[in-house]
N, C-alpha and C positions, 0 to 999 in steps of 0.2 A: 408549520408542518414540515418545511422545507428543513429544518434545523434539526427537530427529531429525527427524521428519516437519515441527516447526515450521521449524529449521534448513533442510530442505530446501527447504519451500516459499518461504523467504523468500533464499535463493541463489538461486531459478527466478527470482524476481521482480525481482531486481536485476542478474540477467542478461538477463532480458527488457527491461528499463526501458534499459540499457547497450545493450543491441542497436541499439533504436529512436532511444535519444539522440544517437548517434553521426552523424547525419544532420543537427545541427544545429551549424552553425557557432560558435556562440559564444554560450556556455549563461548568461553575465555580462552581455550586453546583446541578450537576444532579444525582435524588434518584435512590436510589436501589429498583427497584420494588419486586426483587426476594424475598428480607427478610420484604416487607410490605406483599407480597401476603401469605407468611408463618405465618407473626400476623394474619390478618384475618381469618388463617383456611381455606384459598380455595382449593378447588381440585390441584390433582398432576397434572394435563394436565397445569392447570393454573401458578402451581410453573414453571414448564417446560414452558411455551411460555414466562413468566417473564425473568427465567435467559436467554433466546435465547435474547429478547430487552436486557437486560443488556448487551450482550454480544455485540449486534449489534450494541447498544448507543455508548460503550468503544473502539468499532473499530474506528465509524466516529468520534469520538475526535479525538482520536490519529492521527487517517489519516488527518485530517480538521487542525492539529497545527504544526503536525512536518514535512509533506509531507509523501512520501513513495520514498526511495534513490532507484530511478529505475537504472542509470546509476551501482551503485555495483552488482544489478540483471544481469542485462547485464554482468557486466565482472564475475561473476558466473557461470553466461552457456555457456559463450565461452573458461574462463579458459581453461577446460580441452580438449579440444580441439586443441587449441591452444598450449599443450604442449604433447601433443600423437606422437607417433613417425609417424603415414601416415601424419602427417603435419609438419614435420620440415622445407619444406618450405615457412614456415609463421613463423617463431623462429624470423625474424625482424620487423613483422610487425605492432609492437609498433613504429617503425623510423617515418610512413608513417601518424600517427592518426594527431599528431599536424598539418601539413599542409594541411589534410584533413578537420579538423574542423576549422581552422582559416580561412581560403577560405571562408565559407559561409556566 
């Protein structure tokens, strides 16, 4: 179950990221607004909501080409847990994952 649910979340994500990307002309040479709105001379609220879009432009690439590796999140937050001493009765329960996921 743990596995679908990463699956799923990580198909939301990449259909969210697609959704929003598809607004952008040309994902191979997209401008820097921060340093045209700095030639121009505009106001600081204006530099500021510039590099915010620069920043949210450079997210949805990144997320939109490489994915986001949800399954190493997962084993991040469970790690420690997983090796605490109230759960040493779980120290095997890497035995159990492959026949868990292969069943589905």
């Amino acid at each position: 179950n743990a596995m679908g649910y990463v699956r799923m979340i990580r198909s939301g994500g990449i259909h969210c990221c697609s959704s929003a990307i598809r607004f952008v002309p040309d994902l191979e040479d997209i401008v820097n607004f921060e340093e045209l709105v700095k030639e121009e001379g505009l106001s600081e609220e204006t530099q500021r909501s510039a590099s915010v879009l620069d920043s949210v432009l450079s997210d949805l690439t990144s997320n939109s080409a490489e994915g986001t590796e949800y399954f190493k999140m997962l084993v991040a937050v469970f790690a420690p847990e997983f090796r605490s001493a109230k759960n040493m009765h779980l120290r095997n329960f890497y035995m159990i994952v492959p026949p868990l996921v292969s069943a589905t």
